[in-house]
C-alpha positions as CSV (number, residue, x, y, z in Angstrom):
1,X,0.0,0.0,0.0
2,X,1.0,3.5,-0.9
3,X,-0.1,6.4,0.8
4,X,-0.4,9.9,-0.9
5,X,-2.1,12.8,-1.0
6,X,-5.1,14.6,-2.7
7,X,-4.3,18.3,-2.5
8,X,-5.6,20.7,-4.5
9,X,-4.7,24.6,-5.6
10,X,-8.3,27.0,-6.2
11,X,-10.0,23.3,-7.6
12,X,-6.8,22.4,-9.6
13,X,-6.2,19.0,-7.8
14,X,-3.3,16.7,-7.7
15,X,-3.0,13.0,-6.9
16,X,0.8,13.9,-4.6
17,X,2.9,11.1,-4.0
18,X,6.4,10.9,-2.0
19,X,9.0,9.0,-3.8
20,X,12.2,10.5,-1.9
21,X,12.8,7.0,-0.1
22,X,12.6,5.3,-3.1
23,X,10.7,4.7,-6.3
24,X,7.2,3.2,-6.2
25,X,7.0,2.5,-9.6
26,X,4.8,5.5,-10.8
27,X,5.0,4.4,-14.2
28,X,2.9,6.9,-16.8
29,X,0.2,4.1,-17.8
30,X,-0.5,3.8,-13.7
31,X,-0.5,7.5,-13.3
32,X,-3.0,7.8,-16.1
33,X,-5.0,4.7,-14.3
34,X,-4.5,6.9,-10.7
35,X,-5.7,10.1,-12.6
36,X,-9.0,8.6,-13.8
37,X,-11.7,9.9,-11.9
38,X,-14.0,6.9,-12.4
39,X,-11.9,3.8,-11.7
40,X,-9.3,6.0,-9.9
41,X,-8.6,8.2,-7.7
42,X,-8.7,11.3,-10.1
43,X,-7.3,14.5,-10.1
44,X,-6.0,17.2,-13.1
45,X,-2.6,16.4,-13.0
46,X,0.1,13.2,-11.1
47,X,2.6,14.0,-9.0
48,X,6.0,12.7,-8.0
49,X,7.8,14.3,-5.3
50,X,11.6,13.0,-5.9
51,X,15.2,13.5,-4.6
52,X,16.6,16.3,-6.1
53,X,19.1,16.3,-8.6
54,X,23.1,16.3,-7.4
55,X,24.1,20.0,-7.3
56,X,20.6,21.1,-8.5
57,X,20.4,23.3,-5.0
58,X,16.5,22.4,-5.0
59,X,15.1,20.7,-2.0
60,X,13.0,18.0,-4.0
61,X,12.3,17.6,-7.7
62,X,8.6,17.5,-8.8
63,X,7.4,14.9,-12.2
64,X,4.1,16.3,-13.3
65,X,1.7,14.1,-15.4
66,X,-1.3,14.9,-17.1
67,X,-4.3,13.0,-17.2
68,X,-3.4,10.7,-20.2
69,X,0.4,9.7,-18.8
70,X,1.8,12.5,-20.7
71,X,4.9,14.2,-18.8
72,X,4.1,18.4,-18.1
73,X,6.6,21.2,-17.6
74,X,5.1,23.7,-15.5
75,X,2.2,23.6,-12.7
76,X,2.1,26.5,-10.5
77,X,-0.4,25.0,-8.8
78,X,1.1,21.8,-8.2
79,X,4.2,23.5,-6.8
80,X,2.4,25.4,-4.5
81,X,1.2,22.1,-2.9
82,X,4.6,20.8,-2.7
83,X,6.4,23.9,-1.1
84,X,3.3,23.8,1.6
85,X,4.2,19.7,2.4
86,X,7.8,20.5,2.8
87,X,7.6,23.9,4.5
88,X,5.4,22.2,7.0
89,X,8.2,19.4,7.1
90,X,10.6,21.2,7.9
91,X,9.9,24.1,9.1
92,X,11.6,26.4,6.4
93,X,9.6,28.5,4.5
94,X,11.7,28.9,1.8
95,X,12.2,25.8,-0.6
96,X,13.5,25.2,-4.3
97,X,11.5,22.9,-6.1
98,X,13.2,21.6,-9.4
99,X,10.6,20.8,-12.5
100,X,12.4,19.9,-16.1
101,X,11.6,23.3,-16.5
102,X,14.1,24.4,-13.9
103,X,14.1,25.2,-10.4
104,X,11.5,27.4,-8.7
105,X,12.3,29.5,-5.6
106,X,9.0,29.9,-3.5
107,X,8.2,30.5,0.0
108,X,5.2,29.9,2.2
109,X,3.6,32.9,3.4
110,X,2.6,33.5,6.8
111,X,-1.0,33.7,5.9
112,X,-1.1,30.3,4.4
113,X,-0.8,31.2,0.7
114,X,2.7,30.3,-1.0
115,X,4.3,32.5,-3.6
116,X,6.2,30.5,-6.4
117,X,8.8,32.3,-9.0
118,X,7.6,30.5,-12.2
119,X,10.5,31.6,-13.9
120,X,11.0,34.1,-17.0
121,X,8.1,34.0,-19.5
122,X,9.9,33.5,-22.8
123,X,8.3,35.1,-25.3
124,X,10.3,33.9,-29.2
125,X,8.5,31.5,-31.3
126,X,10.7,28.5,-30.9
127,X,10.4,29.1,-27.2
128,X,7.0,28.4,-26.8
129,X,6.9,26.2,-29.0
130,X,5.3,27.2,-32.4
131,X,5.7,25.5,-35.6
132,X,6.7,28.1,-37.4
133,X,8.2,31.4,-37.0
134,X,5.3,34.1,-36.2
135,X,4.9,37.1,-34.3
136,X,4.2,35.5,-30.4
137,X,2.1,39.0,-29.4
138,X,-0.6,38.2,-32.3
139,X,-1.0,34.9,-33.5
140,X,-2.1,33.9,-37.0
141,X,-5.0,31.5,-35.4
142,X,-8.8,31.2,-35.1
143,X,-11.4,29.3,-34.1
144,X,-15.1,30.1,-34.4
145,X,-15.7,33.6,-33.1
146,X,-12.0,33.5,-31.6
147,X,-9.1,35.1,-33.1
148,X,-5.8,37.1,-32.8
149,X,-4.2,34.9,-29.2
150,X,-0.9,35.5,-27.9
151,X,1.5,33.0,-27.2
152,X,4.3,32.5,-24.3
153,X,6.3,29.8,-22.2
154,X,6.4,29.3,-18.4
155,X,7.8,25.9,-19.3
156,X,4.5,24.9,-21.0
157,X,3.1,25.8,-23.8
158,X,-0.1,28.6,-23.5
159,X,-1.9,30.6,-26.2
160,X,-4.5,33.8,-25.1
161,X,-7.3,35.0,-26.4
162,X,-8.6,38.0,-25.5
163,X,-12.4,38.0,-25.2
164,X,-15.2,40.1,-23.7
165,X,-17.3,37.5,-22.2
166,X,-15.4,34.1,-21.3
167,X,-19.0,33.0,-19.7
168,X,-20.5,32.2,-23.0
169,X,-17.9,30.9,-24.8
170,X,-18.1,26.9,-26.0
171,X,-15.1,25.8,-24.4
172,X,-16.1,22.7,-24.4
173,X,-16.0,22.6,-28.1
174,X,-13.4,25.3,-28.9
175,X,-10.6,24.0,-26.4
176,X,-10.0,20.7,-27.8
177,X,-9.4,22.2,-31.6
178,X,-7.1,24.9,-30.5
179,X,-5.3,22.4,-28.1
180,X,-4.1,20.1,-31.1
181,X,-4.3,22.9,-33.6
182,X,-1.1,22.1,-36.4
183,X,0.3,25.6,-35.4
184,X,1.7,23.7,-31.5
185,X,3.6,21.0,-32.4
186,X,3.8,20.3,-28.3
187,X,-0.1,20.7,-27.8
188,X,-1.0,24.0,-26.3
189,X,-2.6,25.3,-22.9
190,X,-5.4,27.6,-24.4
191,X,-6.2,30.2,-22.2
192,X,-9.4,32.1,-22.1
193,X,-9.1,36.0,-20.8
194,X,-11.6,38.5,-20.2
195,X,-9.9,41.7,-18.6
196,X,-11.6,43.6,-16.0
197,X,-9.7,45.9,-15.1
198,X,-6.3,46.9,-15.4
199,X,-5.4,44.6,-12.2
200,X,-8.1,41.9,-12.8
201,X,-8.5,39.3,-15.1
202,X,-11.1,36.6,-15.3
203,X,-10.1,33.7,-16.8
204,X,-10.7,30.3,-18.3
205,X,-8.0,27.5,-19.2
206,X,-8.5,24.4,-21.4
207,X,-5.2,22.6,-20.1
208,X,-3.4,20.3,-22.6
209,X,-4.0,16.8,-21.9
210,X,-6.7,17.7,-18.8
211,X,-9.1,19.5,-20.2
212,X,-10.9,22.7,-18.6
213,X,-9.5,23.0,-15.4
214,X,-11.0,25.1,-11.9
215,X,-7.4,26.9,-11.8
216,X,-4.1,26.7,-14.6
217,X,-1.4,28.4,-12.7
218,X,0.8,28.4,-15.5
219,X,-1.8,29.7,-17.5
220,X,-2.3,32.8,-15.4
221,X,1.2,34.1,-15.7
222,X,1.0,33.9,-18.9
223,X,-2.8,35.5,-19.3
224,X,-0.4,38.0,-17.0
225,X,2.2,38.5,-19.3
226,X,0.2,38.5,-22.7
227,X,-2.6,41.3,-21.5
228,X,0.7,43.6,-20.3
229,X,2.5,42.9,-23.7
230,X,-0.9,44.2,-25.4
231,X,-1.2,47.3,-23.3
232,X,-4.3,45.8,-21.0
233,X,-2.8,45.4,-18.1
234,X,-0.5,46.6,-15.7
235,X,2.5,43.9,-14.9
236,X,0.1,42.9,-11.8
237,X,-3.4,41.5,-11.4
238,X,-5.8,39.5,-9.7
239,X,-6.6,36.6,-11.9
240,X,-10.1,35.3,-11.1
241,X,-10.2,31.7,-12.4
242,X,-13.2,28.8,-11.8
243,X,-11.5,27.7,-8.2
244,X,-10.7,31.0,-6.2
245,X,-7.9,33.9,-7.4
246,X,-4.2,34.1,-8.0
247,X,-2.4,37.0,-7.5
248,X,0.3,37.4,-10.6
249,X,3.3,39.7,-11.1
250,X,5.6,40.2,-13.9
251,X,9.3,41.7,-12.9
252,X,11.0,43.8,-14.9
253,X,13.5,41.4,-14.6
254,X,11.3,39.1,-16.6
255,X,10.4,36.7,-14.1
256,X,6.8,35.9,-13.3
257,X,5.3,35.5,-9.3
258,X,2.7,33.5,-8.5
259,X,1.1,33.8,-5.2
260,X,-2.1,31.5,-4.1
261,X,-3.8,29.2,-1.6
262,X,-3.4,25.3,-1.1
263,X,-5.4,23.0,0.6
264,X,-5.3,18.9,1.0
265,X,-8.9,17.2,0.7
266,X,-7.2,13.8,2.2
267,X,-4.9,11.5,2.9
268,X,-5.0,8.3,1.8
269,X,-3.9,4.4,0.7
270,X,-3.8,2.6,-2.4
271,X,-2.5,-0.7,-3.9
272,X,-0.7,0.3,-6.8
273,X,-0.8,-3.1,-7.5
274,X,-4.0,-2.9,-8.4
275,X,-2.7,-0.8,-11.5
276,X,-1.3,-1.3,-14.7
277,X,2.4,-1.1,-14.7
């Protein structure tokens, strides 16, 4: 039996298990099997807490799966989770969690929330990736009564549109098309961004290989980043998403801050066993 954790980051929820004493076999077929929410135990995205890396200077290294197996980047949300489990083990609020995306310096606040630095948004074509060089700020892509997104990296893949009422939109329908549109040779995290304000976004995220998630993390910074780089925003907002709000700031330095709640829902046991290899 293998216990873990079902934690979860304004509704984006993780399936969190601890594999610093040694592997438990977390294979991608069993994390698909662990992810589904009907013969599983279900959740948006698997994760792995792991030893770090030899002269990484993280404190633990975090594998992120999606739904269907598929290894993720980035998820803002997810490291949030795992700098609140290790702050509260041991004590020190500031940890380094290391993604293949890098490592991520975060600290857990004294009010609960934990602030993460998602790293520089990168902003050139190949970066994010596209499949062929364009113009990142205006995109030459549409779909139904979408058009004109902007793309950027936090380690992940995101496109933005900018709409004026995300309530009404078909997401349903359009998120799937735009997710394995020709133009993202990776898949693409398709964001959905109605701006409020100049500090306050609301937005929507169909999440590569998850579908339409209560909270993207990743997606936020770059809803963040893409609204400033069109003159919407300032280089901080709220971002109101399905699960709660995210507070997002973009450095001059480049770097992108995430700051958010956590919770965990339970604790539990299961046979991996039980699962396919």
């Amino acid at each position: 039996m293998a216990r873990f954790l079902k934690m979860h980051g304004c509704g984006n929820d993780f399936v969190v298990f601890d594999e610093r004493a040694g592997s438990l076999g977390l294979t991608a077929a069993r994390a698909a099997a662990i992810a589904d929410r009907r013969t599983g135990v279900g959740c948006d995205q698997f994760i792995a807490i792991e030893p770090a890396p030899e002269n990484s200077n993280a404190d633990a290294f975090m594998r992120i799966r999606n739904p269907d197996g598929a290894e993720a980047g980035a998820c803002g949300n997810a490291t949030r989770c795992v700098v609140d489990l290790l702050a509260r083990e041991t004590g020190r609020r500031l940890q380094v969690i290391r993604t293949v995306a890098g490592n991520l310096p975060s600290e857990a606040l004294a009010d609960g929330r934990v602030c993460v630095d998602m790293g520089p948004a990168r902003l050139d074509w190949p970066d994010v990736p596209l499949a062929r060089a364009m113009d990142t700020l205006h995109l030459d892509l549409s779909a139904g009564p979408l058009a004109d997104p902007a793309a950027a990296s936090m380690g992940n893949p995101h496109a933005t549109f900018f709409v004026s009422d995300v309530a009404h939109l078909a997401l349903e329908e359009l998120g799937p098309r735009l997710e394995h549109d020709k133009l993202f040779p990776e898949r693409a995290n398709i964001g959905f961004a109605e701006i409020q304000a100049s500090d306050r976004i609301r937005l929507r995220v169909w999440e590569r290989g998850a579908g339409l998630t209560l909270a993207c993390g990743s997606g936020a910074c770059a809803a963040l980043v893409n609204a400033h780089r069109r003159g919407l925003t300032g280089r901080r907002a709220t971002i109101v998403v399905d699960g709660g709000e995210l507070d997002i700031a973009w450095r001059e330095d480049g770097h992108v801050l995430m700051t958010g709640p956590v919770a965990t829902s339970f604790i539990g046991e299961i046979d991996l066993a039980a699962y396919p290899p």
